[in-house]
C-alpha positions as a Markdown table, in Angstrom:
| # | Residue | x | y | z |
|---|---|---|---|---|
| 1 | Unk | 61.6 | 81.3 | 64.2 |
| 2 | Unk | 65.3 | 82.4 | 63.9 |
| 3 | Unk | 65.6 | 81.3 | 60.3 |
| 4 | Unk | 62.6 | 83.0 | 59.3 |
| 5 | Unk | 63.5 | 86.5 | 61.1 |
| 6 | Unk | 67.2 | 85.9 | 59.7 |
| 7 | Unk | 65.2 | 86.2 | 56.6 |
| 8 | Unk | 64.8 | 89.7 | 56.1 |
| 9 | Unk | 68.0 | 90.9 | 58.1 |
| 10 | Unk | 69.9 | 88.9 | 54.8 |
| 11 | Unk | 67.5 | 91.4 | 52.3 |
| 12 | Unk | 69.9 | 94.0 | 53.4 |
| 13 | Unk | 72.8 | 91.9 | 53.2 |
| 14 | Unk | 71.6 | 91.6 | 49.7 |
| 15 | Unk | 72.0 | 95.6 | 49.1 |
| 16 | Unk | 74.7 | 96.5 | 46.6 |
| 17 | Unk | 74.4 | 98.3 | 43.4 |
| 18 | Unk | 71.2 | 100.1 | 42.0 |
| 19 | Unk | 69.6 | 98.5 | 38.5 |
| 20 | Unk | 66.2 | 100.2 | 38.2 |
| 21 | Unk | 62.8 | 98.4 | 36.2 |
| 22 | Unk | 63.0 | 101.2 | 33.7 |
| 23 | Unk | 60.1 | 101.1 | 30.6 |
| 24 | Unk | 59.6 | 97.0 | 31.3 |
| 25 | Unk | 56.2 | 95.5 | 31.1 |
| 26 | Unk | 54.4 | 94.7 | 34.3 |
| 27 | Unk | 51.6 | 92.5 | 34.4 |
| 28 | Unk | 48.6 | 91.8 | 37.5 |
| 29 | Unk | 48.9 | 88.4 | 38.6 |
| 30 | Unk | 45.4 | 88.3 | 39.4 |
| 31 | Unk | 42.0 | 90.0 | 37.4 |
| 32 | Unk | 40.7 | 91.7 | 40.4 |
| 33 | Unk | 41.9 | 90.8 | 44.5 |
| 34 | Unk | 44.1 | 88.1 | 44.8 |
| 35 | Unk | 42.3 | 85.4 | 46.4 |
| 36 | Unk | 43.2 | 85.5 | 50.2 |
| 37 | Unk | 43.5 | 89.2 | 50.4 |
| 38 | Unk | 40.1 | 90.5 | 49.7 |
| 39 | Unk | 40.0 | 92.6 | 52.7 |
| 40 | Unk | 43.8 | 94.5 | 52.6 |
| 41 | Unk | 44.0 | 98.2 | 52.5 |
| 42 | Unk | 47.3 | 98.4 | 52.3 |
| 43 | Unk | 49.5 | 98.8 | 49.2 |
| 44 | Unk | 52.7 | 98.3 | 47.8 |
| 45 | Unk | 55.5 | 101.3 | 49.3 |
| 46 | Unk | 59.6 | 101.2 | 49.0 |
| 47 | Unk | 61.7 | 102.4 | 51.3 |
| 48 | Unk | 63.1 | 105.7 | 51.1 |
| 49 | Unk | 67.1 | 105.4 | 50.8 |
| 50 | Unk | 69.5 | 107.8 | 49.8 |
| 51 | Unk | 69.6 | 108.5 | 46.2 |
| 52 | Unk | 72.2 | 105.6 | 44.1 |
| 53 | Unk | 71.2 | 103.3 | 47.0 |
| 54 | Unk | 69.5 | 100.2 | 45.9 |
| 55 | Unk | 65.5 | 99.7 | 46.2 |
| 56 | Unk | 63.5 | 97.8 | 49.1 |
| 57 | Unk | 59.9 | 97.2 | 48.2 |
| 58 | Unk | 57.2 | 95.9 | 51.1 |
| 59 | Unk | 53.5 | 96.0 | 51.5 |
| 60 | Unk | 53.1 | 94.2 | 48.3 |
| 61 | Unk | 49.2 | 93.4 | 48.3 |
| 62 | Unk | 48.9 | 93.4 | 44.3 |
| 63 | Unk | 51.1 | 90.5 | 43.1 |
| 64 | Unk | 52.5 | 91.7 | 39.9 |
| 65 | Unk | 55.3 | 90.1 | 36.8 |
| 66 | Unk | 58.1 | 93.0 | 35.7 |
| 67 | Unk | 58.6 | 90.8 | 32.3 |
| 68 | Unk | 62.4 | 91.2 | 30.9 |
| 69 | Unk | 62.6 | 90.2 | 27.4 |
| 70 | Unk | 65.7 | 89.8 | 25.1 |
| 71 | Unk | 66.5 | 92.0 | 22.2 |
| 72 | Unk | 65.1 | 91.3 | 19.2 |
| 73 | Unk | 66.4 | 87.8 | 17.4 |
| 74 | Unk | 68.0 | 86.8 | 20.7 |
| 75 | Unk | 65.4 | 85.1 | 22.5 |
| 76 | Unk | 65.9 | 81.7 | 22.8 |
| 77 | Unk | 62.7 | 80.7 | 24.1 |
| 78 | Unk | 63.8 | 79.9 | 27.9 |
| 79 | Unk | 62.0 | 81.7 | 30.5 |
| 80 | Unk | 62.4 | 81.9 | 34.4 |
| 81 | Unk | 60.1 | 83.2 | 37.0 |
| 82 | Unk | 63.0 | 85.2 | 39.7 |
| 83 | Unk | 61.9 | 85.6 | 43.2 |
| 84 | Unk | 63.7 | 87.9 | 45.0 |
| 85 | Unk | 64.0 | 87.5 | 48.6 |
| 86 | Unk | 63.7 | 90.0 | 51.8 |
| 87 | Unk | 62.2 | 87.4 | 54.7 |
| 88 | Unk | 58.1 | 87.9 | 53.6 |
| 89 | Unk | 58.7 | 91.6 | 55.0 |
| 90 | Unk | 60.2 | 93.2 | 52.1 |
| 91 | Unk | 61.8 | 92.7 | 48.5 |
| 92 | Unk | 65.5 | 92.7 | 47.7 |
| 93 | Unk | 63.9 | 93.7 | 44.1 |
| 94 | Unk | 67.6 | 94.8 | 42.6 |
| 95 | Unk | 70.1 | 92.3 | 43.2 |
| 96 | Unk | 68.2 | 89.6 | 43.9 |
| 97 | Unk | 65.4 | 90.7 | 41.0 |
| 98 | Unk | 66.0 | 92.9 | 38.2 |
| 99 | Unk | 69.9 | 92.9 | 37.9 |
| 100 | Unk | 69.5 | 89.2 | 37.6 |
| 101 | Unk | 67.1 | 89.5 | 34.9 |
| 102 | Unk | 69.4 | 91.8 | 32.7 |
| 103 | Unk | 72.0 | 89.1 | 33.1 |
| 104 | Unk | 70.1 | 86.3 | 32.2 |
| 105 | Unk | 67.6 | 88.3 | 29.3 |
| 106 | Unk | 71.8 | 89.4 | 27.8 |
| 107 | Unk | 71.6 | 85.3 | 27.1 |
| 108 | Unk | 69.0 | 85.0 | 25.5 |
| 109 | Unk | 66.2 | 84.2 | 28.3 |
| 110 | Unk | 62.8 | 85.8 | 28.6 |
| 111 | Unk | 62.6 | 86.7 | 32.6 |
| 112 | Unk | 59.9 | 87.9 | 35.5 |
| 113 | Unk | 60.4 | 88.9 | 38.1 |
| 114 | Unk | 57.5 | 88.1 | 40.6 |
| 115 | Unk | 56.5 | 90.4 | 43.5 |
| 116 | Unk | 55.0 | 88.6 | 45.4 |
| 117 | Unk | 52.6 | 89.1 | 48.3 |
| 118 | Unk | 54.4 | 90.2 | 51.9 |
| 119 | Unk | 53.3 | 90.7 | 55.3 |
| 120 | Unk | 51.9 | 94.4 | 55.9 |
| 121 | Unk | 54.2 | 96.5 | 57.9 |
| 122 | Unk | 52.4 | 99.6 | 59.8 |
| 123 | Unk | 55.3 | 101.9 | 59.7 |
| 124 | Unk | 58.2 | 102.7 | 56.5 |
| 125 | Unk | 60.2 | 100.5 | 58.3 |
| 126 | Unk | 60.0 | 96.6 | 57.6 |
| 127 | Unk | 62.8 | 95.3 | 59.3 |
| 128 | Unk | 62.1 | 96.9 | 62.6 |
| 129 | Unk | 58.8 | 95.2 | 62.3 |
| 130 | Unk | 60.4 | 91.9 | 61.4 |
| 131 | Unk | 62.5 | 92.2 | 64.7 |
| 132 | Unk | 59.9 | 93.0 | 67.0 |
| 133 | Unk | 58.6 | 90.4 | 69.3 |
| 134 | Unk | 56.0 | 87.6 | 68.8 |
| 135 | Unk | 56.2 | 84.5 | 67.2 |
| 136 | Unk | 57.4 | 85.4 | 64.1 |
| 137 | Unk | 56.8 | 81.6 | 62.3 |
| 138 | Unk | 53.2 | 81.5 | 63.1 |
| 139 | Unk | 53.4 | 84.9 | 62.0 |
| 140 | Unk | 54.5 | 84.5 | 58.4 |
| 141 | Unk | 53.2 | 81.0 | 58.0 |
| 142 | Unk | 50.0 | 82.4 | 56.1 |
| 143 | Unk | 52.0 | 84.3 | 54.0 |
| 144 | Unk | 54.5 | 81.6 | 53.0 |
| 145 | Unk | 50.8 | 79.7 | 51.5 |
| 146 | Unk | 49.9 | 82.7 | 50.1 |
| 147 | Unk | 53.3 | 83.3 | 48.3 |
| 148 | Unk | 53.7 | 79.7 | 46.8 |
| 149 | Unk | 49.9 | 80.9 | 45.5 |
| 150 | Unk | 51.7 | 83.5 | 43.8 |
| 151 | Unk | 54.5 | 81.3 | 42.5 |
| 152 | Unk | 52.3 | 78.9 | 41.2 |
| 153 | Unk | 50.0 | 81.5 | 39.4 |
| 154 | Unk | 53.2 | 83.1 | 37.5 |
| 155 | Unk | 53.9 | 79.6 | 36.0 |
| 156 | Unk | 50.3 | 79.2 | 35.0 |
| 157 | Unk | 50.2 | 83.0 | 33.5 |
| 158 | Unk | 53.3 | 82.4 | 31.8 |
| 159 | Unk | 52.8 | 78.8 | 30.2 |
| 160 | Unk | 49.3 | 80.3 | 29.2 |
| 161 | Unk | 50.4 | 83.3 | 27.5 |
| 162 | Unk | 53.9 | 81.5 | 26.1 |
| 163 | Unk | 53.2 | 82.2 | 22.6 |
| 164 | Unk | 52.6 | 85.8 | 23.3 |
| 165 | Unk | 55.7 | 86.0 | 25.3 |
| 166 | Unk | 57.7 | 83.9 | 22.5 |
| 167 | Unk | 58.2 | 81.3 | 24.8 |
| 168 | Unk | 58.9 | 77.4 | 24.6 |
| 169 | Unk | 56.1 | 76.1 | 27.6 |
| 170 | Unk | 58.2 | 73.1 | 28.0 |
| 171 | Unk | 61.1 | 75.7 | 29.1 |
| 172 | Unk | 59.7 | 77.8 | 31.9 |
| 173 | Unk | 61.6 | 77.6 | 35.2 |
| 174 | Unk | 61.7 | 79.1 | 38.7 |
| 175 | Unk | 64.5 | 80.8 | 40.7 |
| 176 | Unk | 65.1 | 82.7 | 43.7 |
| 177 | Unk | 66.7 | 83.8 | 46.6 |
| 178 | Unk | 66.7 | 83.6 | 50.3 |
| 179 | Unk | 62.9 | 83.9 | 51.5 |
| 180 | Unk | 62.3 | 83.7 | 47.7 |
| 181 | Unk | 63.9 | 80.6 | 48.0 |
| 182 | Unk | 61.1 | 79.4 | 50.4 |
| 183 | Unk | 58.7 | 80.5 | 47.3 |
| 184 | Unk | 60.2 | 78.6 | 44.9 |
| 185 | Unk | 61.2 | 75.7 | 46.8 |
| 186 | Unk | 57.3 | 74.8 | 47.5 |
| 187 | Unk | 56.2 | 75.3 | 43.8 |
| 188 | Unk | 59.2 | 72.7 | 43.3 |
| 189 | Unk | 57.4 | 70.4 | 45.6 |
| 190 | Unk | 53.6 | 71.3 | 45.0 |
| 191 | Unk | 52.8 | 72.2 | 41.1 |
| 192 | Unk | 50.3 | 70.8 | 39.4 |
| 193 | Unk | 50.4 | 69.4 | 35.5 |
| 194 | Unk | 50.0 | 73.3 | 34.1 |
| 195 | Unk | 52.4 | 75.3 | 36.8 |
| 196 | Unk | 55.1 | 72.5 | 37.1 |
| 197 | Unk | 58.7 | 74.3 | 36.5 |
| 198 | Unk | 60.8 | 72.9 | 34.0 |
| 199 | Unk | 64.2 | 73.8 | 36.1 |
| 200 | Unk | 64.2 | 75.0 | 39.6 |
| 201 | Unk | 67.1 | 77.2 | 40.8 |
| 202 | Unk | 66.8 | 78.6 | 44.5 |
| 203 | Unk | 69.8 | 80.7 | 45.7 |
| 204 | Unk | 70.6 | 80.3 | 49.1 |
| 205 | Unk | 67.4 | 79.2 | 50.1 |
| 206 | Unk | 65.1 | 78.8 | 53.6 |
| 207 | Unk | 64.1 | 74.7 | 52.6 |
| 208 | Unk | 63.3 | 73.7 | 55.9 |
| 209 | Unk | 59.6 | 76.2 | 55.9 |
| 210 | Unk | 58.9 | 75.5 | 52.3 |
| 211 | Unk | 55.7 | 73.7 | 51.7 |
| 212 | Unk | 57.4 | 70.0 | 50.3 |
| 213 | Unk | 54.0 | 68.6 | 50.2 |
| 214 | Unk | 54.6 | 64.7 | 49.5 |
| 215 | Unk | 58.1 | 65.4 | 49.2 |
| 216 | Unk | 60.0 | 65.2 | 45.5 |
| 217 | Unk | 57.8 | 64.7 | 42.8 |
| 218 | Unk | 58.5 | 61.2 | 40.3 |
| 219 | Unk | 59.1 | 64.1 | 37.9 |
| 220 | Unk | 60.4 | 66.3 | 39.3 |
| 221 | Unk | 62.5 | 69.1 | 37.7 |
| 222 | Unk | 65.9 | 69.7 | 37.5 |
| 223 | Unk | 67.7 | 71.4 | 40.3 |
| 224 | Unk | 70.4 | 73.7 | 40.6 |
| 225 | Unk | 71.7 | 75.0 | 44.0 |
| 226 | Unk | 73.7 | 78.0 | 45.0 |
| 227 | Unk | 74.9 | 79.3 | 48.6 |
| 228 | Unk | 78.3 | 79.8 | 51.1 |
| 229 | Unk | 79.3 | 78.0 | 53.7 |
| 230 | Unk | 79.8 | 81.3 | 55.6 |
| 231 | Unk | 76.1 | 82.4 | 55.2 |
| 232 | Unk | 75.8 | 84.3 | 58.3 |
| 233 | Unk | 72.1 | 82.9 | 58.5 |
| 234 | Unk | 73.0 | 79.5 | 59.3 |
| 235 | Unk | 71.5 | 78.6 | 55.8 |
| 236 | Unk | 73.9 | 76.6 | 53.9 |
| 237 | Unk | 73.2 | 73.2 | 55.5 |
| 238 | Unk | 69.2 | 73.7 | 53.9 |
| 239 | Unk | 70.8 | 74.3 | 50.8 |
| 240 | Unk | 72.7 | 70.8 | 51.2 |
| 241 | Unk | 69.2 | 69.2 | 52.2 |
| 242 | Unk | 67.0 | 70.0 | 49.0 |
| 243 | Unk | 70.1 | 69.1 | 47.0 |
| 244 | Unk | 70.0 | 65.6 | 49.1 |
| 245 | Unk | 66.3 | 65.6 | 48.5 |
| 246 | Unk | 66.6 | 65.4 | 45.2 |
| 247 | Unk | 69.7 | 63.1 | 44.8 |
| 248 | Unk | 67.9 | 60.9 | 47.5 |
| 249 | Unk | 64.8 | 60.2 | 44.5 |
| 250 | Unk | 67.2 | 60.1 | 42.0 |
| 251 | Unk | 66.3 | 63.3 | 40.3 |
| 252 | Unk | 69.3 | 65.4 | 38.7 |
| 253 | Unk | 70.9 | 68.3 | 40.8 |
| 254 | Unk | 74.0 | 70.6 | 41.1 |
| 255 | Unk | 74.8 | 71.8 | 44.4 |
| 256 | Unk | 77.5 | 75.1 | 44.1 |
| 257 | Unk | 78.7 | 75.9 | 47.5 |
| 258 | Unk | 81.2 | 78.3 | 48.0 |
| 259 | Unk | 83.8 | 78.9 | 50.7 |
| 260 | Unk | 82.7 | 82.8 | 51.2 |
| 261 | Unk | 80.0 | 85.3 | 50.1 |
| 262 | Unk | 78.0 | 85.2 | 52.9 |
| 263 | Unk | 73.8 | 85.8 | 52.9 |
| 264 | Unk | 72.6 | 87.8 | 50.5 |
| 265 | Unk | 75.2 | 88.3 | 47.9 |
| 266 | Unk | 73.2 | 88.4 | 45.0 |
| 267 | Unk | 74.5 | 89.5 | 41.7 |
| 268 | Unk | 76.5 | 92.1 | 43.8 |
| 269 | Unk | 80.2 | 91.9 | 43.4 |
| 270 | Unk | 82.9 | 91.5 | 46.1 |
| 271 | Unk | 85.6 | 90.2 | 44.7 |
| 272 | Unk | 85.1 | 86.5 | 45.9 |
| 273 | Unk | 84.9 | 83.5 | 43.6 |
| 274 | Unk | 80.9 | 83.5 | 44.3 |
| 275 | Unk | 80.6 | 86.2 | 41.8 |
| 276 | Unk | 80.3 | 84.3 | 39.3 |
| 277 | Unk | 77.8 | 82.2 | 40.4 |
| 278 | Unk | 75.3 | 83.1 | 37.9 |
| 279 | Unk | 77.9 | 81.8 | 34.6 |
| 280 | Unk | 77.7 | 78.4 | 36.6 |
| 281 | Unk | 73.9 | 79.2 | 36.6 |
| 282 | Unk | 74.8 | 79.8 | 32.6 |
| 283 | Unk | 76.8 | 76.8 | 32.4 |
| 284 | Unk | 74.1 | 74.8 | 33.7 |
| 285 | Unk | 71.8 | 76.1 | 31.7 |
| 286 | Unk | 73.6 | 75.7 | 28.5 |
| 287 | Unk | 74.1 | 71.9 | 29.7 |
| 288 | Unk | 70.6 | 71.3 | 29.9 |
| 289 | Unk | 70.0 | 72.7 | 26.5 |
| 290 | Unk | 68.2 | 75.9 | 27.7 |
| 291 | Unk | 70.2 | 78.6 | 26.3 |
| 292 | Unk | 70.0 | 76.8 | 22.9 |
| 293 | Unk | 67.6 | 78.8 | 20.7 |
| 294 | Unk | 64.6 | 76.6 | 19.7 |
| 295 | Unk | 60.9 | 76.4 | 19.1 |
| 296 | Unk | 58.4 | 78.8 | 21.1 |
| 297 | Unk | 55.7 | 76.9 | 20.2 |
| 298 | Unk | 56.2 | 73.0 | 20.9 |
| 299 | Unk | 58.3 | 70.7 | 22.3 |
| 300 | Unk | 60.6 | 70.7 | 25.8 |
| 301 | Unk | 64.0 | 71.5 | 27.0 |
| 302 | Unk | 64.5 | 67.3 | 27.1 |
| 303 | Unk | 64.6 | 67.5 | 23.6 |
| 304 | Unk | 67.9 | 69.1 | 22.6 |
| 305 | Unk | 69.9 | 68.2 | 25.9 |
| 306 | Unk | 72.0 | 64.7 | 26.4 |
| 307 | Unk | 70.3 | 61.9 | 28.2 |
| 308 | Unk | 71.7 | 58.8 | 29.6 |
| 309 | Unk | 73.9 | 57.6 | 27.5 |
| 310 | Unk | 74.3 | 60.1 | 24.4 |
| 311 | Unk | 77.0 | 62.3 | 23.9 |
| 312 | Unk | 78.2 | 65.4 | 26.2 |
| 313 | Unk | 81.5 | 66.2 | 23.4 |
| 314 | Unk | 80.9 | 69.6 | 21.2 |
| 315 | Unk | 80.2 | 69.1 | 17.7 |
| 316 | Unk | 83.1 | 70.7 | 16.7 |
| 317 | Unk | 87.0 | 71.0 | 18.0 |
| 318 | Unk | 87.1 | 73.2 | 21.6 |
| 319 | Unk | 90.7 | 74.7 | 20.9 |
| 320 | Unk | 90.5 | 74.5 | 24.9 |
| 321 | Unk | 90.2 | 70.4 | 24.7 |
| 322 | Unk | 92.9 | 68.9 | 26.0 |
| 323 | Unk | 95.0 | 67.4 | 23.1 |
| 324 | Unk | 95.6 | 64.0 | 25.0 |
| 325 | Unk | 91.8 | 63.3 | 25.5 |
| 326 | Unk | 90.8 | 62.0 | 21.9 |
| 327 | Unk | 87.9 | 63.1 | 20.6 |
| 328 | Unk | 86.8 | 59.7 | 19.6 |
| 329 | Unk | 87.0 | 58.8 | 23.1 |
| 330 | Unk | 83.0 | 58.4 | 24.5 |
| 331 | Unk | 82.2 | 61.0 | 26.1 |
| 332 | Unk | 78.8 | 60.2 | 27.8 |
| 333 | Unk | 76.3 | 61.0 | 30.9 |
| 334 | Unk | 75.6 | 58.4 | 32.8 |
| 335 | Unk | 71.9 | 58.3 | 34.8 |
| 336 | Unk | 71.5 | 61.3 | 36.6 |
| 337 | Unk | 72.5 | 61.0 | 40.3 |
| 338 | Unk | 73.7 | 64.5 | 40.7 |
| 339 | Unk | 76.2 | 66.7 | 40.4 |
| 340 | Unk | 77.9 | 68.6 | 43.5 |
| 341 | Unk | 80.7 | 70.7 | 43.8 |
| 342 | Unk | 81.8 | 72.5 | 47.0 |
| 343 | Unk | 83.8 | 75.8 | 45.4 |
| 344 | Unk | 86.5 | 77.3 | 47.0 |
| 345 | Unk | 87.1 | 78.8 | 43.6 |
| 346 | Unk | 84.7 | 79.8 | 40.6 |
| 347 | Unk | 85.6 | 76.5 | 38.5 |
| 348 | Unk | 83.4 | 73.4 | 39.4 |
| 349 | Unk | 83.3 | 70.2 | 38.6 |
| 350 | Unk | 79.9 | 69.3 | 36.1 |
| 351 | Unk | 79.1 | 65.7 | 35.2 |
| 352 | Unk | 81.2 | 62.6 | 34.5 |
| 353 | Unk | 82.2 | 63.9 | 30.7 |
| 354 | Unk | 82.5 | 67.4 | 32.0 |
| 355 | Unk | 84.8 | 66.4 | 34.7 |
| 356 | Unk | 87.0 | 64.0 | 32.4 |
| 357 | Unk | 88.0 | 67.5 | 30.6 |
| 358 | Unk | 88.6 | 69.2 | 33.4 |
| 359 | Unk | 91.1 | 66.7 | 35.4 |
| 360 | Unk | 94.3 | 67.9 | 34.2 |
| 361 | Unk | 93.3 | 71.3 | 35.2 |
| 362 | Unk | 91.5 | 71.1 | 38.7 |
| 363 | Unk | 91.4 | 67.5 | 39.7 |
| 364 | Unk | 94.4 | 64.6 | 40.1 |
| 365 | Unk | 93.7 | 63.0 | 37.3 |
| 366 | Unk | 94.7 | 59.7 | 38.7 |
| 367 | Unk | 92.6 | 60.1 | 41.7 |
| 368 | Unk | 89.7 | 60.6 | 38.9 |
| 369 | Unk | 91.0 | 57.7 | 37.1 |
| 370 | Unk | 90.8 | 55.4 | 40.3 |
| 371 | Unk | 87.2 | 56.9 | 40.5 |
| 372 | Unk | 86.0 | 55.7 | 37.5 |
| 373 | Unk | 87.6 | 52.6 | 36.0 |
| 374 | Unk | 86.5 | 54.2 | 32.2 |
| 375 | Unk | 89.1 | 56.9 | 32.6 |
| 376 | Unk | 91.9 | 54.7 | 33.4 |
| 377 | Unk | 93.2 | 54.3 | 29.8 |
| 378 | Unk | 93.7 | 58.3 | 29.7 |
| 379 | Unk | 96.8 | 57.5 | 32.1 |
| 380 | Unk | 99.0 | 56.8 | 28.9 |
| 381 | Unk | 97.4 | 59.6 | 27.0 |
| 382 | Unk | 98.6 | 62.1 | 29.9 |
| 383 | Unk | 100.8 | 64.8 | 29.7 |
| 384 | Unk | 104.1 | 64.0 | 31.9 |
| 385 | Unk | 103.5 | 60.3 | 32.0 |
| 386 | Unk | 105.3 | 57.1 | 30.4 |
């Protein structure tokens, strides 16, 4: 119960700067009712703020895609589903929906941002309602079946309609945030062959009341993982457990969590290394080979990213790469067990190649070396050393 109500108190932790759905293309989840809601009355509303202020939307009956595209020539046929969060009372829909689709839509990633469907509130004021009494789990339980409904319908629509959208169906994922972590979280545990996400990316999520079904899938999806250790929520150990989940199967997974930012941050800014957690998203991206422009027609994301084994080193010279580290060394992945990196900064540590180029700058090399027996010949290549 107390992570569930602590839900939509962090969807106005998550206020911060206003970034309107202006001209954008918004699509009916459904044809006709939503199945489960045939007999609502009510209908979507936002709460009245002063003008600048960012938007809260609740009472959303009519689930609905705001669809984000890149400019012309720049889509690279990646697309994400972004749930924005707000405790199944109400929508966070700027910072944790439509900013983050300008962000990711700037690299080349066609995004859409689901409203999904929320509890009906009878007053303008959803987070009074939230904190008034009753059991609030058995409350929003319903909803939380209802929402992954929603979830999983947007990856059907999406993979359905990919060639009118311009997008690859092999490189559709899901992120979200906070209650929309909840959302995302059970389509990563309960998709079926047509909505299964092709990366799964909740931001400080609520895992322990997702729906995990049988647990983590044989093939399950990629995961990458984003929250503080100061989440005043109480969240951050969840965020550890879906990472463990899916380092436990043997499924690959980056865990980013960050000394300070608190619940709700979003893609607001407050001068804290966690401000840049969506270039790590980026980063991660760009690792898996999502961000690489390719076909919208055919084919997956597996294609044009490293596997076990093959190479991790650019195709040609990083001025940034450390002169000592030859670029004939092997620079390989080994089998995905995961990658993690607890950030007290906004640098992490990706992968065994990744983290190779990055000793001499953020890690004791030598510690690193001791790690991994492969490394140790780069002692006599190091700067500073005999």
């Amino acid at each position: 119960m107390k992570t569930l109500l602590s839900l939509t108190v962090g969807a106005f932790l998550a206020l911060g700067t206003v970034a309107h759905a202006a001209g954008e293309k918004v699509v009916n989840l459904y044809d006709g009712v939503a199945p489960g809601s045939e007999n609502w009355k009510h209908s979507e509303k936002e709460v009245k703020h002063e003008p600048g202020k960012p938007r809260t939307i609740f009472n959303v009956a009519k689930p609905t895609l705001t669809v984000f595209q890149p400019e012309a020539g720049k889509a690279n046929g990646t697309a994400v589903v972004i749930c924005p969060g707000g405790g199944f009372f109400m929508l966070s829909i700027d910072s944790e929906g439509y900013e983050v689709a300008r962000y990711l839509t700037a690299k080349g990633v066609t995004c859409f941002v689901l409203k999904y469907r929320l509890l009906q509130c009878e007053t303008d004021n959803p987070l009074v309602e939230a904190l008034s009494g009753g059991n609030y789990q058995e409350k929003v339980a319903p909803i939380i079946k209802l929402a992954l409904a929603d979830g999983m319908a947007a990856m059907a629509h999406i993979r359905t309609h990919a060639k009118d959208y311009g997008v690859n169906p092999g490189r559709i994922g899901i992120m979200d945030f906070s209650a929309g972590g909840t959302v995302a979280a059970s389509v990563a545990y309960s998709y079926t062959a047509e909505t299964r996400p092709d990366f799964v990316a909740p931001i400080y999520l609520a895992h322990d009341v997702a729906i995990k079904g049988d647990g983590v899938r044989s093939d399950a999806p990629p995961l990458f993982v984003v929250a503080a250790s100061d989440d005043q929520l109480g969240l951050a150990p969840q965020s550890v457990a879906m990472y463990q989940a899916w380092t436990a199967a043997k499924k690959p997974a980056e865990l980013h969590m960050y000394a300070k930012g608190g619940h709700g941050f979003g893609m607001n800014k407050q001068n804290l290394p966690c401000d840049t957690w969506a270039d790590r998203l980026a980063d991660w991206l760009q690792m898996q080979g999502l961000l690489k422009k390719g076909s919208s027609e055919t084919g997956t994301a597996s294609a044009s990213r490293p596997g076990p084994g093959e190479s991790l080193r650019p195709t040609s010279v990083d001025p940034n790469w450390p002169s000592w580290i030859p670029l004939n060394e092997p620079a390989t992945q080994p089998t995905p067990r995961g990658n993690v990196s607890f950030c007290a900064s906004s640098r992490c540590v990706m992968g065994f190649a990744a983290a190779r180029y990055f000793s001499s700058l953020y890690m004791p090399l030598f510690d690193f070396a001791d790690a991994f027996p492969s490394a140790q010949r780069l002692r006599s290549n190091a700067p500073g050393t005999a």
